[in-house]
C-alpha positions as CSV (number, residue, x, y, z in Angstrom):
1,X,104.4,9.1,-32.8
2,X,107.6,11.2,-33.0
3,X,109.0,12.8,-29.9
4,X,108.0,16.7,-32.0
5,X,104.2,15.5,-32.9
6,X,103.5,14.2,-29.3
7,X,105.0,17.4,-27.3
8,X,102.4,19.2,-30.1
9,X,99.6,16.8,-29.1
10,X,100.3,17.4,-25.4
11,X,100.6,21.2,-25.8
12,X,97.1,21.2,-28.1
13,X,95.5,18.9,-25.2
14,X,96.8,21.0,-22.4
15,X,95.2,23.9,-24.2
16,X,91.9,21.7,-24.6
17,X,91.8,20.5,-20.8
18,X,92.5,24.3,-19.4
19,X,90.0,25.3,-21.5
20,X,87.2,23.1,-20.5
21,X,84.8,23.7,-17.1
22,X,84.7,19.9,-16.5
23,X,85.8,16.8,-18.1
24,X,84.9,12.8,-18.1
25,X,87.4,10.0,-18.8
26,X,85.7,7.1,-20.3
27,X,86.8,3.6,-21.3
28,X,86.1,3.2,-24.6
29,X,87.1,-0.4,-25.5
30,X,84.5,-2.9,-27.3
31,X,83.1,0.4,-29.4
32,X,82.4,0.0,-32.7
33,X,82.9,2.5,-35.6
34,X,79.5,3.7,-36.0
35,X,78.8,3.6,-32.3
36,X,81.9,5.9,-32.0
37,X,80.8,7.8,-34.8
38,X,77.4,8.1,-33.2
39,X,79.1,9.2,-29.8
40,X,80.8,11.8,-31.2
41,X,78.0,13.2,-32.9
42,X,76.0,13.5,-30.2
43,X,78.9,15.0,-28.5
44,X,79.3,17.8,-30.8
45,X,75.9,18.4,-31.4
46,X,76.2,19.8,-27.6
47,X,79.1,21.4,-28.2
48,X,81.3,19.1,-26.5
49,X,84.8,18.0,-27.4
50,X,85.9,14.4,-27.5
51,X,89.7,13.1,-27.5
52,X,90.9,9.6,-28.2
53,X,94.4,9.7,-26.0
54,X,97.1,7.4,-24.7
55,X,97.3,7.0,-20.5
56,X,100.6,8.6,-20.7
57,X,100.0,11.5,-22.4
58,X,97.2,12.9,-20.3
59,X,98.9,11.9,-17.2
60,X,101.9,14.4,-18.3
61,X,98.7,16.6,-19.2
62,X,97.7,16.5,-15.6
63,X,100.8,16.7,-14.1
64,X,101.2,19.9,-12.2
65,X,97.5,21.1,-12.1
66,X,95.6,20.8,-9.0
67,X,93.6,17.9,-9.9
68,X,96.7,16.3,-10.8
69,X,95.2,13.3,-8.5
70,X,92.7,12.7,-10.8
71,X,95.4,10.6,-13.4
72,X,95.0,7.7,-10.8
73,X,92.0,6.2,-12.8
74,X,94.3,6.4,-16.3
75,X,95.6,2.7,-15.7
76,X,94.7,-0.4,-17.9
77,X,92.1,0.7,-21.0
78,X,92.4,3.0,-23.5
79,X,90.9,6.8,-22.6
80,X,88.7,9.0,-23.9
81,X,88.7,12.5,-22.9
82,X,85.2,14.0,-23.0
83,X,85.6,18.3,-22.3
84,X,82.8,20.4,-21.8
85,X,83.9,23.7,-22.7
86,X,80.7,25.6,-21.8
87,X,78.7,23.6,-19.4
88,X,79.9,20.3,-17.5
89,X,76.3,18.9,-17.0
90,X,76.1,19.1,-20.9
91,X,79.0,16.9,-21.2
92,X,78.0,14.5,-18.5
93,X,74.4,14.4,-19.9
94,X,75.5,13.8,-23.3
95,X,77.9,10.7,-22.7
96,X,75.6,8.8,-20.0
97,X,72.5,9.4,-22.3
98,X,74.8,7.8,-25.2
99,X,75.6,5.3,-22.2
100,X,71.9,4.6,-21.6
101,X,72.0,3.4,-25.3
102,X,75.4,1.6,-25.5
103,X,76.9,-0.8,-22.9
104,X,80.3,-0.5,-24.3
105,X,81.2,2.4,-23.1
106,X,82.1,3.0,-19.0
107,X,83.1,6.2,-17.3
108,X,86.1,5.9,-15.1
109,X,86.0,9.4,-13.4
110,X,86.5,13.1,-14.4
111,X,87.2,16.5,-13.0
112,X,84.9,19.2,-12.0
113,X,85.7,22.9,-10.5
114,X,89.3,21.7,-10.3
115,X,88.5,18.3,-8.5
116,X,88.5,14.8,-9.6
117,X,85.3,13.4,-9.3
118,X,84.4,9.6,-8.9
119,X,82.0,7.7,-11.6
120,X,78.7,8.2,-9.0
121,X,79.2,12.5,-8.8
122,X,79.7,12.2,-12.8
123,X,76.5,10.3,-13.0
124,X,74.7,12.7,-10.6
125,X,76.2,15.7,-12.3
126,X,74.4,14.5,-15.3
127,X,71.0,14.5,-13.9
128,X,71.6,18.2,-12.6
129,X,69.7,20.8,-14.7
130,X,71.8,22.2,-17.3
131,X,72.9,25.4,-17.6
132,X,70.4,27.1,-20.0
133,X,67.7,25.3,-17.7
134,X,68.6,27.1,-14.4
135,X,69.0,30.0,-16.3
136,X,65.2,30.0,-17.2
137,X,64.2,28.8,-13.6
138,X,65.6,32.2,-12.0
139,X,63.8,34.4,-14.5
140,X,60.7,32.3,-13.9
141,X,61.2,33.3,-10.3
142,X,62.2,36.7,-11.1
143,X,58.9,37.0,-13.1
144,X,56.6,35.6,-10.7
145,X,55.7,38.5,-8.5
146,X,54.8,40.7,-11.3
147,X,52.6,37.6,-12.7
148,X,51.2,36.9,-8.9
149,X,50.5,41.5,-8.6
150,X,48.9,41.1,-12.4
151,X,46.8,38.4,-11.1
152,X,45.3,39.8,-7.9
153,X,44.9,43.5,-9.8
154,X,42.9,41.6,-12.9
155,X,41.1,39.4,-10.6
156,X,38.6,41.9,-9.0
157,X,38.3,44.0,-12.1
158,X,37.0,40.6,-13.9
159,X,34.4,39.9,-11.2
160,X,33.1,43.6,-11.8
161,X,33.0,43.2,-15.7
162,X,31.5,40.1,-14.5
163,X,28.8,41.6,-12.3
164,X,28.0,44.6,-15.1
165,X,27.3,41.7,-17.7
166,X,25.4,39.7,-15.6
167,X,23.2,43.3,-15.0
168,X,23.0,43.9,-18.5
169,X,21.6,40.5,-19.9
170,X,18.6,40.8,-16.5
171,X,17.9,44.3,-17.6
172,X,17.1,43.5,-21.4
């Protein structure tokens, strides 16, 4: 690569990684083609990005942010950036399900609310509920009163239309 296309590369990545809410390294090596065709699909198809990049280049990405410390696991094997621009637990559910299915691949660590995180929190943030999930749990509990009120007010009207049936068939 030229000296102008990687300064580009590490100026569109910057962008990429400030952008993002969380992000997974993973070790890559022993993929195939269509496993890594099949890993990026599933990535995108949760609106997840997904970067092939050399050690170097992220680790001047990092450099200067506050989870600069997280470039200590970018030694040895080729990197691939996973960046969940949305929701983190998408990202992290995404690549250990495609884990699940394929050895090959291994996380090495990532970075969450500006901290690097170890392989274990990655692999617990993935079986967190996901954003759109806990959304739907906090209007389940914002609608449960009204259903709980609804309840006990319908209750004792149903055992009078009850009782008024029950009157009706004895008295034909």
């Amino acid at each position: 690569m030229l000296r102008a296309m990687k300064e580009e590369f590490v100026s569109q990545l910057s962008a990429d990684v400030d952008r993002s809410v969380g992000m997974l390294f993973v070790d890559f090596t022993g993929l195939t083609v269509a496993e890594a065709d099949d890993f990026r699909n599933k990535l995108r198809a949760s609106n997840v990005g997904y970067k092939v990049v050399k050690n170097t280049l992220l680790t001047r990405v990092l450099a200067g942010k506050e989870y600069s410390d997280a470039a200590g696991v970018l030694k040895g094997t080729p990197t691939g950036v996973v960046l969940g621009y949305e929701d983190p637990v998408a990202a992290a559910k995404a690549t250990f399900e495609f884990i699940d299915d394929c050895k090959h691949i291994k996380v090495k660590g990532g970075v969450l609310d500006g901290k690097a995180i170890s392989v274990d929190e990655a692999e617990a943030l993935s079986k967190m509920p996901s954003r759109e999930e806990m959304i739907v749990g906090v209007v389940a509990l914002a609608l449960s009163p009204a259903r709980n009120l609804l309840a006990q007010v319908k209750s004792p009207s149903g055992k009078i239309v009850g009782a008024i049936e029950k009157l009706i068939e004895t008295k034909e």
